[in-house]
N, C-alpha and C positions, 0 to 999 in steps of 0.2 A: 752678706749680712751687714758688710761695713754699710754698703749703700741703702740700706732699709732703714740704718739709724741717722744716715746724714735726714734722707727724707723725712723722718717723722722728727730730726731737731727742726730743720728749716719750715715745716707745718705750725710746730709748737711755737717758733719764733713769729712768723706773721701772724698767728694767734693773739700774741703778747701783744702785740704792736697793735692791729685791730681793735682789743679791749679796751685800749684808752680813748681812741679816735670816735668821737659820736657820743659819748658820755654827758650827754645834759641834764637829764633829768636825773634830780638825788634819790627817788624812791624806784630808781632802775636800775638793776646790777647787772654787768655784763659777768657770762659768765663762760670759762673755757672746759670743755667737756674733754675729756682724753682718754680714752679706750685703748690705750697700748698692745693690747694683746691682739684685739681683732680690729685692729687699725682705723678706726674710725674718731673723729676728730672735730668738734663744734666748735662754736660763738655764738651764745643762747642769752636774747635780752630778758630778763626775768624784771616784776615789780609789778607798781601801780602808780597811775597816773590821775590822779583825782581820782573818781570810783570807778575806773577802766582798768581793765587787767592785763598788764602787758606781757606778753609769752611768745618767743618768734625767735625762728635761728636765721642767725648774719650771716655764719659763714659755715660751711659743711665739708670736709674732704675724708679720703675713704686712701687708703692705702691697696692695692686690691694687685699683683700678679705684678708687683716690682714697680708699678705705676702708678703716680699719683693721680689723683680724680676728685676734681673741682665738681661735686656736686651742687652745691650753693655757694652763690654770688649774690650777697644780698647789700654790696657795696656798688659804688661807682667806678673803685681800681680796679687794674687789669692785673689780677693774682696771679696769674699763668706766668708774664714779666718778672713780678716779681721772688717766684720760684726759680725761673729760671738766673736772676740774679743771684739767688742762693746757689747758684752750682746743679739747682737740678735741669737732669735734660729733655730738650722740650719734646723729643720723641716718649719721656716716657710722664709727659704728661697731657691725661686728658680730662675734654672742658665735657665734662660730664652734664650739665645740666641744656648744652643743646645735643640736637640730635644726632645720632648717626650719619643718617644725611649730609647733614650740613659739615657736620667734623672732620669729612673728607678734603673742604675748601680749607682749613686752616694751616697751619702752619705747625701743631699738635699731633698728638696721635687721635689715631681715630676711635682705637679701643686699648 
């Protein structure tokens, strides 16, 4: 249990962190979604842009069988790094938004 709640602080903190980074436009609010219970976990730009409607998630992860899971990367950083600088370990994180295939070459878990 201890290590389900390290993971889901070190989720909630790149969250925080993420939410200010990109923040340009004033009628866009970033917003952090938290599903504690069934581990699921966002970064959803919400607003409007002149008369365009902005709606789209940044950042996705899923808690799912003690492992973390990078579903969405909708940045340029390498969020696996920096979980792994939070203490989490990199066996028990995976890059969910490639494939099985390919997750085998990295340095990650596969599943």
């Amino acid at each position: 249990m201890a290590k389900l709640e390290q993971y889901r602080r070190a989720i909630q903190q790149l969250l925080k962190t993420y939410q200010t980074l990109g923040k340009s436009q004033p009628d866009i609010d970033r917003q952090i979604i938290l599903d504690t219970e069934h581990d699921h976990y966002q970064l959803v730009n919400v607003g409007w842009h002149n008369d365009r409607r902005i709606y789209g998630c940044v950042l996705h992860f899923d808690i799912q069988d003690g492992k973390i899971w990078i579903q969405h990367n909708g940045t340029e950083f390498k969020l696996a790094d920096e979980l792994v600088a939070l203490g989490v370990a990199k066996q028990d994180i995976v890059l969910g938004f490639q494939s099985p295939f390919k997750r085998q070459f990295t340095e990650f878990a596969v599943s």
